[in-house]
N, C-alpha and C positions, 0 to 999 in steps of 0.2 A: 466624535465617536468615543465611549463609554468602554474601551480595549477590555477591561476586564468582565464586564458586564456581558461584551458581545462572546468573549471565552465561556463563558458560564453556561450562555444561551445554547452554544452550540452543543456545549458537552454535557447538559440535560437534554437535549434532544435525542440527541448522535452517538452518544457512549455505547451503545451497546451495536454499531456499525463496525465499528472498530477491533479487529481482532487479534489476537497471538497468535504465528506461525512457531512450527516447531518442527526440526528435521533432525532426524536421525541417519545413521548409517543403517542399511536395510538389511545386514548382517547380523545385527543385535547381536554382536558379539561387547558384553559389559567388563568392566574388568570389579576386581574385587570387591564385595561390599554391594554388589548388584548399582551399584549407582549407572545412571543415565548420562551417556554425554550425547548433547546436541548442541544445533544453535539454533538462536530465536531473535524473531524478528517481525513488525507489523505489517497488518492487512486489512483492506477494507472493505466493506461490501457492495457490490454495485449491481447484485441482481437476485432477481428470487422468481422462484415456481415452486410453491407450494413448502415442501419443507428442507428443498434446497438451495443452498446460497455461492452464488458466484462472486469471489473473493479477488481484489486487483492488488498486487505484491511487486517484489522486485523480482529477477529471475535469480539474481545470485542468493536470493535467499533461500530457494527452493533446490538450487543447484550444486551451488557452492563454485567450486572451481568450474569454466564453461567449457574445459575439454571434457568434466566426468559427464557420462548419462545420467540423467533424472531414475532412473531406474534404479542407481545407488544408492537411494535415499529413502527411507519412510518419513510420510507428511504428515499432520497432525495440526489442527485448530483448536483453539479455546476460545470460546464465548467470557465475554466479559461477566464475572461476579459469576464465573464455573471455572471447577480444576475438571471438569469432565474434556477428553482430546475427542476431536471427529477427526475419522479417518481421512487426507485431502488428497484430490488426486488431480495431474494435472488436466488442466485443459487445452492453452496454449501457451507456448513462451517465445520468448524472442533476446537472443544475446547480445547483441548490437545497441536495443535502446536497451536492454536491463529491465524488461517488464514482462508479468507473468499473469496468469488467471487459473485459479485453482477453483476448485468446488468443496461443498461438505455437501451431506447428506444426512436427512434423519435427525433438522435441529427443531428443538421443542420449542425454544424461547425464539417472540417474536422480533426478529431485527431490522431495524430500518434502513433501507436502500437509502446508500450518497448517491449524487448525481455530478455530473461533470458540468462543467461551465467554461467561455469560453474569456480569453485574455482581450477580449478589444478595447475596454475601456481600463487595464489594470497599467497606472501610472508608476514608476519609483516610489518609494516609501506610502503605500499601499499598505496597509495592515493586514497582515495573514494571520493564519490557524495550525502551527503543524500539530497532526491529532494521530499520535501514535505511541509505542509503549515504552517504558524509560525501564529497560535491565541492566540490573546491578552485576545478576550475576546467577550460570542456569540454575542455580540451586533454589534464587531469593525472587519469584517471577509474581509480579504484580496481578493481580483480581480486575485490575480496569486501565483503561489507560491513560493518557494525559493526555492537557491540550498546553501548548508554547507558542504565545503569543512573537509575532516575526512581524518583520519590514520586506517589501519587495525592493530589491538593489537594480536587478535590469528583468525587465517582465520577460522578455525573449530573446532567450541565445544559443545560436547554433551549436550544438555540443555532441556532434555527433557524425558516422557516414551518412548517408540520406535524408540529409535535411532534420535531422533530427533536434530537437531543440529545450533547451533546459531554460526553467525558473528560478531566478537567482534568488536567495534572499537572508537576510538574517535572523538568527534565531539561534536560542541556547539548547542546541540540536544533542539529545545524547544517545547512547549504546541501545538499539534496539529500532529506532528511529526507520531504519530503511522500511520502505513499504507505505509509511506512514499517508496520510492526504493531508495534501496540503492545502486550503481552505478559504476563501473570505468569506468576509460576513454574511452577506446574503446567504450563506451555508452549501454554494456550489465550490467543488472539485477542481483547481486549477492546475494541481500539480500532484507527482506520485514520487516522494524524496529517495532519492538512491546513494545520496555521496554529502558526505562536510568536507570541505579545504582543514586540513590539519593542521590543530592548533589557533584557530579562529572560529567564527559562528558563521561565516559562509556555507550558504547550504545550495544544493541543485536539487533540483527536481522537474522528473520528465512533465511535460506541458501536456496540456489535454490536449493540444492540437497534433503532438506527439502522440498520443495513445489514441487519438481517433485514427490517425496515417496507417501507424499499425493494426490496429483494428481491420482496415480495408485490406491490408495486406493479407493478416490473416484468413478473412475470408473472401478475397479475388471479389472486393466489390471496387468498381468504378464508375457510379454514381456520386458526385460531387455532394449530392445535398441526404444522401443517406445520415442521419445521426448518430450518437452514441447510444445511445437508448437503442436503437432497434436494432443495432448490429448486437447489441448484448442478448436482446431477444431474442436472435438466431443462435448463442452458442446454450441458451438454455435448454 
């Protein structure tokens, strides 16, 4: 495989899937100089009706600390290659895996739905995609996002209460990263990156088989063969 070639592919496809989250304090209290402080972090798109987009995130990125209320906070997206913010608001989250689903509303530019895919045939050193946004700093916030090509280290490991389960892998993972999809070639969804091991390119990221489990939880389905696609279709 053509590692570079298969990055390219994906990120003329898929760049505009890929989103900047932006939270504020809902206080909008600024301090001098009017300046903005928030923090920011990626997102990706996994559904649409019409000219709304359901967005898959981390939860602490929408949260912050998981004793505050969401309520705390004003949300905000950016469409890749726009400084224009849509207002996000949440949909569901969940503190335990670290995974959230936000909405926008009222986007003009057409963007294309990522799909989830599932681990059964993903072996150790597996080439992956992490496709999310690299911030320097909230002042200095990039127009698009990037793709960092990775290795899978162990496809599946329990990292979590309830069976919960992380995708291990390497990658030169940087500041902005959480939220990110994690990706192989065939351009399906394997993983949603929440954490690096410090001081190393260890990266986790919740497992699609982790975000389908939740998925059911959140909506009290227990139907085994339900998919991700249609549980997405009911919170549109």
């Amino acid at each position: 495989m053509n590692i570079q070639k298969s990055a390219q592919e994906i990120f003329d496809k898929y760049s505009k899937s890929v989103v900047l989250i932006l939270r504020e304090k809902e206080s909008g209290n600024q301090e001098r100089g009017n300046r903005r402080h928030f923090s920011v972090g990626t997102g990706f798109i996994i559904g649409r009706k019409g000219t709304s987009y359901l967005v898959m995130t981390c939860r602490h990125l929408i949260g912050g600390e998981s004793s505050k209320p969401l309520s705390d906070y004003k949300l905000s997206v950016r469409i890749p290659r726009e400084t224009k913010e849509y207002k996000a608001m949440n949909v569901r989250d969940d503190v335990d895996s670290d995974l959230a689903i936000i909405q926008i509303n009222g986007v003009t530019q057409d963007c294309p739905v990522l799909h989830f895919g599932d681990l059964e045939d993903v072996a150790p050193e597996t080439p992956v995609f992490q496709f999310g946004y690299i911030v320097k700093s909230a002042e200095d916030l990039h127009l698009d996002p990037s793709i960092c090509p990775g290795t899978i280290t162990t496809p599946l490991l329990e990292g979590g209460p309830g069976g919960i389960q992380d995708v291990v892998y390497n990658v030169s993972s940087k500041h902005g990263a959480s939220g990110s999809a994690v990706m192989l070639s065939n351009n399906k969804v394997i993983g949603v990156h929440h954490v690096i091991q410090p001081g190393t390119h260890v990266s986790f990221a919740r497992s699609s088989e982790t975000v389908k489990a939740i998925m059911k939880n959140w909506l009290r389905i227990i139907n085994e063969t339900t998919t991700i696609e249609e549980m997405i279709e009911q919170m549109l």
